[in-house]
C-alpha positions, -999 to +999 in steps of 0.1 A: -405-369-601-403-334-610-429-339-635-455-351-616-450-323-595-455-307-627-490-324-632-498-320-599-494-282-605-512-277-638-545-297-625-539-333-641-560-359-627-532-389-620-499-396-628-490-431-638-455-453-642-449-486-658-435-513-647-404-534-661-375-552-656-340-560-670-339-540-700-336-498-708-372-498-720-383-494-687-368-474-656-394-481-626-390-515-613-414-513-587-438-483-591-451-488-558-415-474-544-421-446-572-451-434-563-445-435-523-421-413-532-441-390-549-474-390-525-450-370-501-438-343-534-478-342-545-509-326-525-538-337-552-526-359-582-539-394-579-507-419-585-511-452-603-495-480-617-495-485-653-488-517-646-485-536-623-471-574-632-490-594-613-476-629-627-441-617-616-450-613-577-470-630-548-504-606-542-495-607-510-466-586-513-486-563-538-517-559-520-493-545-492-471-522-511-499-506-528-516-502-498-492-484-475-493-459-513-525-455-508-521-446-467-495-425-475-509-406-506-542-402-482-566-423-503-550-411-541-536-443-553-550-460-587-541-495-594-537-509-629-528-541-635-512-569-659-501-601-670-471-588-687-459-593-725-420-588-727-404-626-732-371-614-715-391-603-682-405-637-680-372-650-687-355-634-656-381-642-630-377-681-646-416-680-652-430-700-679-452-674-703-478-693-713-488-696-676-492-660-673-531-660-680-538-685-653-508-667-629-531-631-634-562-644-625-554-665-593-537-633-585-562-607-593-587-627-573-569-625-542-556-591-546-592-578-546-602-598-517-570-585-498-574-545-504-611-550-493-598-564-458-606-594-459-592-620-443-583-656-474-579-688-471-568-703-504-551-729-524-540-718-558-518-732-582-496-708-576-505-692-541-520-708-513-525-689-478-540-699-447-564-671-427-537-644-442-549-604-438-526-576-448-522-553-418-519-515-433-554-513-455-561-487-482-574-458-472-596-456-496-629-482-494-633-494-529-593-490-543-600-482-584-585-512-604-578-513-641-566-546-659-544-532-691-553-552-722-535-551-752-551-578-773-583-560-790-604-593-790-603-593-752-621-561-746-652-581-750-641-609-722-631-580-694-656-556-699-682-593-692-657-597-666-668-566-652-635-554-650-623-514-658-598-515-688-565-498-694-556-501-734-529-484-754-544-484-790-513-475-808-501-514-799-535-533-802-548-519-837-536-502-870-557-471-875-571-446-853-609-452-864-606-490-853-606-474-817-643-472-817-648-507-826-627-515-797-646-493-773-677-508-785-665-541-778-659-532-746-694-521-738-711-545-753-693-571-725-700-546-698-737-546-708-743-579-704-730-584-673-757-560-665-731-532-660-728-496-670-718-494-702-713-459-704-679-465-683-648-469-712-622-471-687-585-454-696-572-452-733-535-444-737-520-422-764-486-409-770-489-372-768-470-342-779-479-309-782-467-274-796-469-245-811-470-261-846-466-297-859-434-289-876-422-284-842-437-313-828-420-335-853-384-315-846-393-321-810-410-357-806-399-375-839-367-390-829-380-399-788-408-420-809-387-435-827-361-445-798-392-456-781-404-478-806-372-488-807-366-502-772-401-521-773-387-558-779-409-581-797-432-550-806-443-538-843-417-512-850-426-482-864-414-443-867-430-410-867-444-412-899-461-446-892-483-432-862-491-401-875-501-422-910-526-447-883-535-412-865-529-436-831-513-405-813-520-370-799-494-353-818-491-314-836-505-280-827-526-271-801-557-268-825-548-303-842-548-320-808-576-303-796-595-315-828-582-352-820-594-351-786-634-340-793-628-373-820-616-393-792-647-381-770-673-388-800-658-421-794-672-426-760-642-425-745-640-399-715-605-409-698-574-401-721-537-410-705-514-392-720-479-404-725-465-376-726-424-382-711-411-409-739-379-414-751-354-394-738-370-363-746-354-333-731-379-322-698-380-288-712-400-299-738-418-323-719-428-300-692-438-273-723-461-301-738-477-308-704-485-272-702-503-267-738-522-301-732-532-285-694-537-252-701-547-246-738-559-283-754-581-291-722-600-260-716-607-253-755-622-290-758-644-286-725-660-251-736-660-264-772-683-297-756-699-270-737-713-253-764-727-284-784-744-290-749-763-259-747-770-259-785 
């Protein structure tokens, strides 16, 4: 909470928590709770989920809880959405995983239809309602949705599906210049839907910054690896590993800057920086925030700048 505040202070655009259950990878639970929390510590950060699992819950009981965030925050919330990947969630809500395609999209549909106010009448597989309308709407008219995607061969599928995408590269691919194949992939499907395909939706990195990347490693080596660590199921890997794929933001302020003009040339224009991973002292979270706010960002914008007005 204090580092959102944090973000809030140094100009970020949102702030985002996960969610998960039953396990020490994950702390949030319910981010909804989270971030209703934070609308009243915040005056200009936009708060999202990063995800949201809709297999595990009716969309009845999400579209309302991320509706009174969005009331509360006064029109700042961001939803992004999932069908979830950890067996042992699955496992303790006793829901069979190779449902959870169908379970998303019976439950995205509705979702939609809800946070635009209108009033459903359906009968789902899994969800049937009769004339059902929540009763605290978003304040915001058109509430920004992102469906994460983790498999790379999907891109294609929900950029035709017209849908905005949430990725984290680092767990989809194996090197860093197999990003823009992905981002292609994705416009390509957004183009012929008939879409802009200029729009790249959100791309996730883990992110450390400092002074040098000696003291980035000293500083982020062993939260990565703990991280890593914790992901059940996942491809392990260490330190070494992503900065060998070059799937992270991580070293000096001049390499990161350097990464991020690569990750613009990409196409990509919205970076999420997971910045607050494995145990990491705040100190040096907060610090990191700080270069990547008030050193990295600025020197990539006037260095964009200046191939502008070339």
């Amino acid at each position: 909470m204090a580092l959102a505040e944090h973000a809030d202070a140094l100009g970020y655009d949102t702030f985002f928590s996960a969610e998960h259950h039953f396990h020490e990878y994950g702390v949030v639970p319910h981010p909804a709770v989270l971030l209703s929390a934070l609308a009243q510590r915040t005056k200009r950060l936009r708060l999202g989920s990063a995800i949201a699992t809709l297999p595990f819950h009716n969309p009845v009981n999400i579209a309302e809880a991320y509706a009174m965030v969005d009331v509360i925050s006064g029109g700042r919330m961001v939803l992004g959405v999932g069908s979830g990947y950890l067996k042992h969630e699955f496992a303790g809500y006793g829901i069979d995983g190779a449902e959870k395609r169908e379970r998303f999209d019976e439950a995205l549909t509705i979702l939609r239809r809800l946070l635009r106010g209108e009033r459903v009448t359906t009968d789902g597989r899994f969800t049937r309602l009769q004339d059902v309308a929540i009763n605290v709407r978003p304040v915001q008219k058109s509430v920004p949705i992102y469906v994460a995607v983790l498999n790379k061969d999907a891109l294609y599928h929900v950029g035709r599906q017209g849908n905005d995408v949430m990725c984290v590269p680092y767990a989809s691919v194996d090197r860093f210049d197999e990003v823009e194949g992905m981002v292609s992939a994705y416009r390509r499907g957004r183009s012929e839907a008939g879409l802009d395909a200029a729009e790249t939706g959100l791309w996730t990195f883990h992110t450390h910054v400092a002074e040098t990347s000696a003291e980035c490693r000293s500083q982020a080596e062993g939260p990565f690896n703990l991280y890593v660590a914790t992901r059940l199921y996942a491809k392990q890997q260490t330190y070494d590993d992503i900065l060998a794929s070059d799937l992270a933001l991580f070293g000096s302020v001049e390499q990161v800057i350097e990464k991020m003009l690569r990750i613009y040339d990409m196409g990509i224009r919205h970076v999420v920086a997971l910045q607050n991973f494995g145990l990491m002292p705040q100190a040096q979270v907060r610090a990191a925030m700080t270069l990547m706010s008030q050193e990295v960002m600025p020197a990539v914008q006037a260095r964009l700048a200046r191939r502008t007005n070339r």
